[in-house]
VONURO-88299 format. One record per residue: z, y, x of N, C-alpha, C in turn; residue number from 0. Coordinates in nm, 3 decimals. Each point is the difference from the previous one (the first is absolute). Layout:
<pt <Z, Y, X>, <Z, Y, X>, <Z, Y, X>, NUM>
...
// end
This chain:
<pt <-4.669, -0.547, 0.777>, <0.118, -0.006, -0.084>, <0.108, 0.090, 0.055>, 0>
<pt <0.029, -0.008, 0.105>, <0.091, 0.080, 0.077>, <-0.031, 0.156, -0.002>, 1>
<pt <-0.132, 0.015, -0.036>, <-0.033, 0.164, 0.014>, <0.008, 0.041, -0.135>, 2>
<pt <0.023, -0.092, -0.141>, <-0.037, 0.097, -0.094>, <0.107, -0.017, -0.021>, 3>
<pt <0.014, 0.146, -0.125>, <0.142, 0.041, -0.012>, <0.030, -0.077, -0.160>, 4>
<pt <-0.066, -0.045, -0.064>, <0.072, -0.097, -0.110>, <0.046, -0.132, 0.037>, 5>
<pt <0.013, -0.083, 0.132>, <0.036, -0.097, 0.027>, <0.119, -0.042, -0.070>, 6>
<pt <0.109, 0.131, 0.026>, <0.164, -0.053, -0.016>, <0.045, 0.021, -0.140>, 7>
<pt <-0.136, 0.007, -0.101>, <0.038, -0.002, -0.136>, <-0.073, -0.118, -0.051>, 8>
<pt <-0.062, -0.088, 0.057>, <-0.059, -0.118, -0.064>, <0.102, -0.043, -0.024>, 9>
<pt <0.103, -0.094, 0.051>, <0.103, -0.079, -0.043>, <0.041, 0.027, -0.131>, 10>
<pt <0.062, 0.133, 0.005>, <0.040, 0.052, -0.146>, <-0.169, -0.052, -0.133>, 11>
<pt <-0.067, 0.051, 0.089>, <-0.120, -0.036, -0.142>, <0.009, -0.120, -0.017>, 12>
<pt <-0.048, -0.103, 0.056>, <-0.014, -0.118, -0.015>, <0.129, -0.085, -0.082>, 13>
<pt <0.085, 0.062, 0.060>, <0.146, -0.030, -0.140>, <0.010, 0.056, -0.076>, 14>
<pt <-0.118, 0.113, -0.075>, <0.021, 0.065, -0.091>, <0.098, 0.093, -0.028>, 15>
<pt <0.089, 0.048, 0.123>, <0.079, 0.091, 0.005>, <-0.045, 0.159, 0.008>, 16>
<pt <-0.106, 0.043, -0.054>, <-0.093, 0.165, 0.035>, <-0.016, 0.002, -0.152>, 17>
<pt <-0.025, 0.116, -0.029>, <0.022, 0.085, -0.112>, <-0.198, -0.039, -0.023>, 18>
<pt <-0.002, 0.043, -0.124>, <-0.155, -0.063, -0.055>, <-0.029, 0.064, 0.073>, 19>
<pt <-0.036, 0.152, 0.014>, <-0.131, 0.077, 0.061>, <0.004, -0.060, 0.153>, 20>
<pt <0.107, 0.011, 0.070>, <0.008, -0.040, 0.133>, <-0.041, -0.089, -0.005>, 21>
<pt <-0.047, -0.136, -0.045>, <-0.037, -0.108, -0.041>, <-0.132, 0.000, 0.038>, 22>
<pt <-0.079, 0.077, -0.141>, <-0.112, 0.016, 0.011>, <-0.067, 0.065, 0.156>, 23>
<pt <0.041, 0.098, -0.004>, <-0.014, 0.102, 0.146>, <-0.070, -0.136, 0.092>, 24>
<pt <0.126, -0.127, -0.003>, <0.044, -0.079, 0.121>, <-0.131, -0.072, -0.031>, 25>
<pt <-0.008, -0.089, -0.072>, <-0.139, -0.058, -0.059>, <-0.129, -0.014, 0.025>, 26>
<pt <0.002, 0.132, -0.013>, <-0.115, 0.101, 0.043>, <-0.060, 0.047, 0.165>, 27>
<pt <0.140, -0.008, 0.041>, <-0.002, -0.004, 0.150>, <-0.018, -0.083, 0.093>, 28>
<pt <0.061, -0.184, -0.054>, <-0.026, -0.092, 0.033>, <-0.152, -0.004, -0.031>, 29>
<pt <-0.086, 0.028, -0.062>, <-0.114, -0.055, -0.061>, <-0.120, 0.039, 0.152>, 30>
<pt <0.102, 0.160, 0.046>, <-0.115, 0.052, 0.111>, <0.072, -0.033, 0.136>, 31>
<pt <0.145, -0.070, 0.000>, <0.022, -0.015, 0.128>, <0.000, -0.111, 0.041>, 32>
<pt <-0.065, -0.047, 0.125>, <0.061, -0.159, -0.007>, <0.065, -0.027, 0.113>, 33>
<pt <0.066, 0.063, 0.039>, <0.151, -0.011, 0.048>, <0.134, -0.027, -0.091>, 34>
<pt <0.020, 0.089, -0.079>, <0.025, -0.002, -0.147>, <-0.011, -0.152, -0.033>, 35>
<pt <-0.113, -0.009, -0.031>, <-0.045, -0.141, -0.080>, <0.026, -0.125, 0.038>, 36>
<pt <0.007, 0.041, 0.194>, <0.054, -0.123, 0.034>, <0.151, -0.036, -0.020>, 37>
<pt <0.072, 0.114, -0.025>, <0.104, 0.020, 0.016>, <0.080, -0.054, -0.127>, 38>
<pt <-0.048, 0.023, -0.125>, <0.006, -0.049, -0.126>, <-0.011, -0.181, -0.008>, 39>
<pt <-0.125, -0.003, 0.067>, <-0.020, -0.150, 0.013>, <0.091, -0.061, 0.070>, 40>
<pt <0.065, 0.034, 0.086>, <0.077, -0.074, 0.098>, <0.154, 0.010, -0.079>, 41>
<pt <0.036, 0.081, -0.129>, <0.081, -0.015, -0.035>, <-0.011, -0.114, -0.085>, 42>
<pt <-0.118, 0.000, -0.080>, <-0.068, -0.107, -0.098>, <0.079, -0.135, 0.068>, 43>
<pt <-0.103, -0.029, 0.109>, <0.075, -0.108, 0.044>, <0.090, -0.033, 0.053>, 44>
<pt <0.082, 0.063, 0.020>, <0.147, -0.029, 0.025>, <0.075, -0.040, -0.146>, 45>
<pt <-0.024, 0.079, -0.054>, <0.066, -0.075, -0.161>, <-0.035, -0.088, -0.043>, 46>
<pt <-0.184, -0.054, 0.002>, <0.001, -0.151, 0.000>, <0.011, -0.073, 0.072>, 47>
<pt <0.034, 0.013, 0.131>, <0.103, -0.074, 0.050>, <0.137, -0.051, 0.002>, 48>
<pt <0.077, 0.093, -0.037>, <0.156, 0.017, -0.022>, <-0.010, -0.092, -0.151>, 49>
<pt <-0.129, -0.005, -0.066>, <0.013, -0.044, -0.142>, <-0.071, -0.165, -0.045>, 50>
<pt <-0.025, -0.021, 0.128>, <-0.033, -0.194, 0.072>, <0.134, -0.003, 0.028>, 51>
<pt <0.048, 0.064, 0.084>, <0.103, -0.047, 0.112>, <0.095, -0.062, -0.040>, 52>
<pt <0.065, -0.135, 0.050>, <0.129, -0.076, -0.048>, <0.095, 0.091, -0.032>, 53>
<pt <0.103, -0.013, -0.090>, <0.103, 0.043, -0.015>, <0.105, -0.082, 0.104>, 54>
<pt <0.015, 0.076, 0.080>, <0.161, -0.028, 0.075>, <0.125, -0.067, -0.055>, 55>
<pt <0.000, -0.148, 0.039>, <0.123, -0.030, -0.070>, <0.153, -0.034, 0.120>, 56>
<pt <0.094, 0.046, -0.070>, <0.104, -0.032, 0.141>, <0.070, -0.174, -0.070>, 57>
<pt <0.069, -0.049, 0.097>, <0.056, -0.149, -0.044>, <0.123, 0.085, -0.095>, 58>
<pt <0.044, -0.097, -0.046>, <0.106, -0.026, -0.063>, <0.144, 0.084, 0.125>, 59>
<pt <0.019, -0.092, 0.135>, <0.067, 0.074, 0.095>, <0.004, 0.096, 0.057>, 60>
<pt <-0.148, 0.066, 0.003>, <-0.008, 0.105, 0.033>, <0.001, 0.083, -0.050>, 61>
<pt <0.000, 0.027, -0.130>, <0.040, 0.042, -0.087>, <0.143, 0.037, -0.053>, 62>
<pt <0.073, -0.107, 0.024>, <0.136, 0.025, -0.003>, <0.051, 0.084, 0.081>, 63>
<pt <-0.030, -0.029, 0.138>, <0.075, 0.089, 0.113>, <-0.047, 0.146, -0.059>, 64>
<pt <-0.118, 0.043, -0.042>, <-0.071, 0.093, -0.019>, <0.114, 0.064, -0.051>, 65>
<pt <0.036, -0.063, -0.117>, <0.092, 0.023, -0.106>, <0.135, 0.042, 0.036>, 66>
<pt <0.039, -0.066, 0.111>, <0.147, 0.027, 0.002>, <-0.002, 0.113, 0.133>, 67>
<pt <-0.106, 0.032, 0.106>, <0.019, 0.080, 0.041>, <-0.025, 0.139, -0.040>, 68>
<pt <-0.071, 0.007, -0.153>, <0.006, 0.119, -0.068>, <0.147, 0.015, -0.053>, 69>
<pt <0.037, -0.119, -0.071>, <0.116, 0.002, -0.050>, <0.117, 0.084, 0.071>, 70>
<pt <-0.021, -0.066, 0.187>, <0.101, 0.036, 0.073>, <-0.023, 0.186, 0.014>, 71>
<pt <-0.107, 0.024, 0.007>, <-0.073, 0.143, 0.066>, <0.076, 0.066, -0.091>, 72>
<pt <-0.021, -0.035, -0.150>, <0.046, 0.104, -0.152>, <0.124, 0.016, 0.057>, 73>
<pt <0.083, -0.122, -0.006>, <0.126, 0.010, 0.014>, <0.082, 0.053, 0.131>, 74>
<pt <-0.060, 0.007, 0.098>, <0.058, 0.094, 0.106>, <-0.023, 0.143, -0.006>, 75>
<pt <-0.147, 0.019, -0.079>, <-0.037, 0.152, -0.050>, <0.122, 0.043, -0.048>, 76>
<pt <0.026, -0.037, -0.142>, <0.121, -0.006, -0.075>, <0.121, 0.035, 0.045>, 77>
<pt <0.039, -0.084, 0.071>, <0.102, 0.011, 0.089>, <0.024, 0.145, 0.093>, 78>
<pt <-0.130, 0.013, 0.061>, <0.009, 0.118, 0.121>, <0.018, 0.111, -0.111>, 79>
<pt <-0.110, -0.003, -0.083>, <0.052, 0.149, -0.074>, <0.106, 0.013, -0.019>, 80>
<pt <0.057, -0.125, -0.092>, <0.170, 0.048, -0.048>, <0.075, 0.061, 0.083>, 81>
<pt <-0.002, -0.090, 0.147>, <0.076, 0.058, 0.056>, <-0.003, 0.134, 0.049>, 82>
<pt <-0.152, 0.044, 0.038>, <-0.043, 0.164, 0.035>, <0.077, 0.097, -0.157>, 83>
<pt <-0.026, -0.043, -0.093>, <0.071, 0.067, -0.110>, <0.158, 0.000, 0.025>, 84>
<pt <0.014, -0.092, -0.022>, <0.184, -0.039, 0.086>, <0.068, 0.111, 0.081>, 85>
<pt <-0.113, -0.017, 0.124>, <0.049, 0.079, 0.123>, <-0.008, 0.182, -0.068>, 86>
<pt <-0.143, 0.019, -0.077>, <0.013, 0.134, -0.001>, <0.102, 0.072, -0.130>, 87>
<pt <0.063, -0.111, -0.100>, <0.091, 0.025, -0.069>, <0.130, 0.040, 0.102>, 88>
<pt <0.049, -0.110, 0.072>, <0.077, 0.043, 0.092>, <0.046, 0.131, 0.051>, 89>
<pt <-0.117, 0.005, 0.082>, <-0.051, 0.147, 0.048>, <0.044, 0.118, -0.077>, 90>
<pt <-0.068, 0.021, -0.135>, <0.048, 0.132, -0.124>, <0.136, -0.029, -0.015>, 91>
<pt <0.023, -0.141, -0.008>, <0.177, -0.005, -0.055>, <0.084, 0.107, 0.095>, 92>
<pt <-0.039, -0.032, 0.125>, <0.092, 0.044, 0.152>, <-0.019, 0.107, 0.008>, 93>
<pt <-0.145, 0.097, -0.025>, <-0.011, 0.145, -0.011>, <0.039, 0.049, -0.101>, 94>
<pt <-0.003, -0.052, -0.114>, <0.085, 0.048, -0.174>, <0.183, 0.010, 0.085>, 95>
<pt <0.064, -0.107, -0.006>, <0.108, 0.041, 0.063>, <0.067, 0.075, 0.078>, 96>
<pt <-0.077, 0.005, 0.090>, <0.027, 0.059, 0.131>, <0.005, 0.179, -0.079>, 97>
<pt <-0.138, 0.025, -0.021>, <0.006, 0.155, -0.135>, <0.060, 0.030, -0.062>, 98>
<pt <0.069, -0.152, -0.112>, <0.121, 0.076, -0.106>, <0.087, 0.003, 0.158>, 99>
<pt <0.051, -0.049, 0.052>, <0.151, 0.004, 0.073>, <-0.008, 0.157, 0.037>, 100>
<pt <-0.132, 0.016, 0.090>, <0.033, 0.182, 0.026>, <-0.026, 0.084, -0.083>, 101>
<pt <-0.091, -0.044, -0.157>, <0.059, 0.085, -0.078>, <0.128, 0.017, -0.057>, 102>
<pt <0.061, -0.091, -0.002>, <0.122, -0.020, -0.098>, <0.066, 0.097, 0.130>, 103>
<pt <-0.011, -0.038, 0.126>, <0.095, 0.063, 0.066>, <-0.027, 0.144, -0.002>, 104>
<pt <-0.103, 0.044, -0.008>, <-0.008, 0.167, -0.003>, <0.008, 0.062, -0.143>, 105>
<pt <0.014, -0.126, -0.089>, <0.084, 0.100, -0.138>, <0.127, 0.019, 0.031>, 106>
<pt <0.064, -0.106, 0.053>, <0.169, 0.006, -0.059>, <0.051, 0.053, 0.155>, 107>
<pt <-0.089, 0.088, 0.091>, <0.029, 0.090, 0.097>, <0.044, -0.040, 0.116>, 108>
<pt <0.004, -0.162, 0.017>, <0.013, -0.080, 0.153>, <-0.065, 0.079, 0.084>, 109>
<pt <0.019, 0.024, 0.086>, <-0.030, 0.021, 0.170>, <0.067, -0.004, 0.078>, 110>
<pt <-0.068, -0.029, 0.125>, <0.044, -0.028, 0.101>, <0.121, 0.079, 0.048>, 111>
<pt <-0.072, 0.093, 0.004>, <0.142, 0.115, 0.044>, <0.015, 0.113, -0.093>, 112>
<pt <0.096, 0.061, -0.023>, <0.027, 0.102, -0.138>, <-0.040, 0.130, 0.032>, 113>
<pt <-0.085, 0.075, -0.104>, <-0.055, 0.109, 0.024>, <0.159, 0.060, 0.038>, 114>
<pt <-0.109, 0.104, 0.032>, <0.154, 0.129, 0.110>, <0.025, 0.042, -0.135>, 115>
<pt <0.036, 0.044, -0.087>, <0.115, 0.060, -0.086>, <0.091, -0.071, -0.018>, 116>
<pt <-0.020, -0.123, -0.058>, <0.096, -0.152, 0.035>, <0.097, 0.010, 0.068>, 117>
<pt <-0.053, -0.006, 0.116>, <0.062, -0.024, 0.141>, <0.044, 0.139, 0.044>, 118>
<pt <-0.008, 0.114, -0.090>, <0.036, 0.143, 0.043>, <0.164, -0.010, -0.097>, 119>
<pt <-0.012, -0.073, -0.084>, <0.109, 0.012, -0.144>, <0.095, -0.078, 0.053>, 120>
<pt <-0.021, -0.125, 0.054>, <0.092, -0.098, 0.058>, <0.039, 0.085, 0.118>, 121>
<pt <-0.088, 0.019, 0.075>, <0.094, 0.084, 0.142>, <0.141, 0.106, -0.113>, 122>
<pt <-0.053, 0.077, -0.101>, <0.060, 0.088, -0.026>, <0.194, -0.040, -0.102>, 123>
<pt <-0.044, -0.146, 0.000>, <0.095, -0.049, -0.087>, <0.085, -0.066, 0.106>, 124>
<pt <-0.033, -0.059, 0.110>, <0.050, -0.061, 0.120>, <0.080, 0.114, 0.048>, 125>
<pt <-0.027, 0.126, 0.039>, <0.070, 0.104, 0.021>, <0.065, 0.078, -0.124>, 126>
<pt <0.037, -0.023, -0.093>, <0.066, 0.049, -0.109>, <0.124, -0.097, -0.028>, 127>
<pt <-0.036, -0.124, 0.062>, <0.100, -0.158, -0.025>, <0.115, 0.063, 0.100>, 128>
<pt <-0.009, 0.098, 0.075>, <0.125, 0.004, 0.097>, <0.063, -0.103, 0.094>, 129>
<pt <-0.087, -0.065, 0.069>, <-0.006, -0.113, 0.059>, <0.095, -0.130, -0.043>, 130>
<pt <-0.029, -0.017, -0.118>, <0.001, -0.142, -0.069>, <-0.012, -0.131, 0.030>, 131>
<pt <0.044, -0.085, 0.010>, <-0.110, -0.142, 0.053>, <-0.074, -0.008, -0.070>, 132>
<pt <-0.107, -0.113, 0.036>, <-0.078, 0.001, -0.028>, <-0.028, -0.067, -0.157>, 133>
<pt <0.145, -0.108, -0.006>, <0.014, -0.034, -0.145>, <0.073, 0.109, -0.081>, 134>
<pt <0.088, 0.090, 0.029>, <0.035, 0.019, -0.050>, <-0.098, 0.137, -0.056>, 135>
<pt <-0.091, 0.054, 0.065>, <-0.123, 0.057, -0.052>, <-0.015, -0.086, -0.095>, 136>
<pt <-0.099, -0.066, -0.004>, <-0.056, -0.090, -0.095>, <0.060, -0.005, -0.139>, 137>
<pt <0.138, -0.078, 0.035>, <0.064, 0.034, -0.119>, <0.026, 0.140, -0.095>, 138>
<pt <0.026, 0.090, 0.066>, <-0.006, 0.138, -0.059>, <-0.140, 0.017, -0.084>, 139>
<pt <-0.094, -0.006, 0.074>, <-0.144, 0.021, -0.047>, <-0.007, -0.115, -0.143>, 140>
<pt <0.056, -0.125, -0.012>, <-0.054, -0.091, -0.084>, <0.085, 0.073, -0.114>, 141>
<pt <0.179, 0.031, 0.023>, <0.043, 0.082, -0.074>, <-0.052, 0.123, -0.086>, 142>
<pt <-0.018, 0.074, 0.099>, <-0.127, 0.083, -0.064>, <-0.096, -0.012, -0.079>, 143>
<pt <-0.080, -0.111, 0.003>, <-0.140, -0.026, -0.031>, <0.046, -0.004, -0.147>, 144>
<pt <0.139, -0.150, -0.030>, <0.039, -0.040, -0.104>, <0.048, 0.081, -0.071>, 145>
<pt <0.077, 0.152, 0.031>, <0.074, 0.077, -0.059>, <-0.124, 0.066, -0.098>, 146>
<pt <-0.127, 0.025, 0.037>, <-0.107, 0.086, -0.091>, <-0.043, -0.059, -0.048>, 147>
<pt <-0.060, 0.083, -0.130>, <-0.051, -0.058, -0.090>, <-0.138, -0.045, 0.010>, 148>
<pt <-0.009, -0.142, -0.024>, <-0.147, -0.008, 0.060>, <-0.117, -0.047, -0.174>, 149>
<pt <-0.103, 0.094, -0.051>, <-0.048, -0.010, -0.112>, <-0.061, -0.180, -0.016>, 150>
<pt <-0.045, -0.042, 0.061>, <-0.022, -0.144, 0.027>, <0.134, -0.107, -0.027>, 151>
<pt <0.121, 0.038, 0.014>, <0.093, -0.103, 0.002>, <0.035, -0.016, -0.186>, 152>
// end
């Protein structure tokens, strides 16, 4: 049995799981092998055995527990996923945010420190103020700002 090479397709035959010709082929093969044949037979009787055999009955109690420790199993399943869903909603929320904030900040031109023309224009207005304070800069400049015409207002 161990040496021929149709052994590991009996099962399938014998449950009728092989396509007709393979069937036949098989049939045919059992007829000249009897390794094979024993092999068939020994499935034979295992099914009329399994088909005497008591049916397994559990009590009433044992049964119950059966019951409620599936019950419990579903319901902690349940549970763990949600929360794995939970946690990885979380997660996108905190990386979605975190993305708009530095996009939003690199539309409306936040940074850290001001590109050098910026900071080339202010030097150039700081020295044009004729040493001003520092409010009283400010004020000039807001003066300014308000005096033009701005197409938005």
């Amino acid at each position: 049995m161990a040496g021929c090479r149709h052994t590991g397709r009996l099962s399938a035959f014998y449950d009728g799981e092989v396509a007709d010709e393979e069937r036949r082929q098989l049939q045919e093969h059992i007829r000249h092998c009897a390794d094979c044949a024993a092999e068939v037979e020994r499935l034979r009787a295992i099914s009329r055995f399994l088909a005497v055999a008591p049916e397994p009955r559990l009590s009433p109690a044992a049964l119950q527990r059966f019951h409620r420790v599936v019950s419990g199993a579903s319901e902690r399943t349940v549970l763990r996923t949600a929360r794995a869903f939970a946690m990885a909603a979380a997660a996108m929320v905190v990386v979605c945010l975190v993305w708009l904030w530095q996009a939003d900040g690199a539309q409306n031109g936040y940074a850290l420190e001001a590109p050098e023309w910026e900071r080339a224009a202010v030097l150039q207005q700081v020295e044009q103020a004729g040493g001003l304070s520092a409010e009283a800069q400010l004020a000039q400049w807001i003066v300014e700002d308000l005096s033009r015409e701005n197409p938005g207002d």
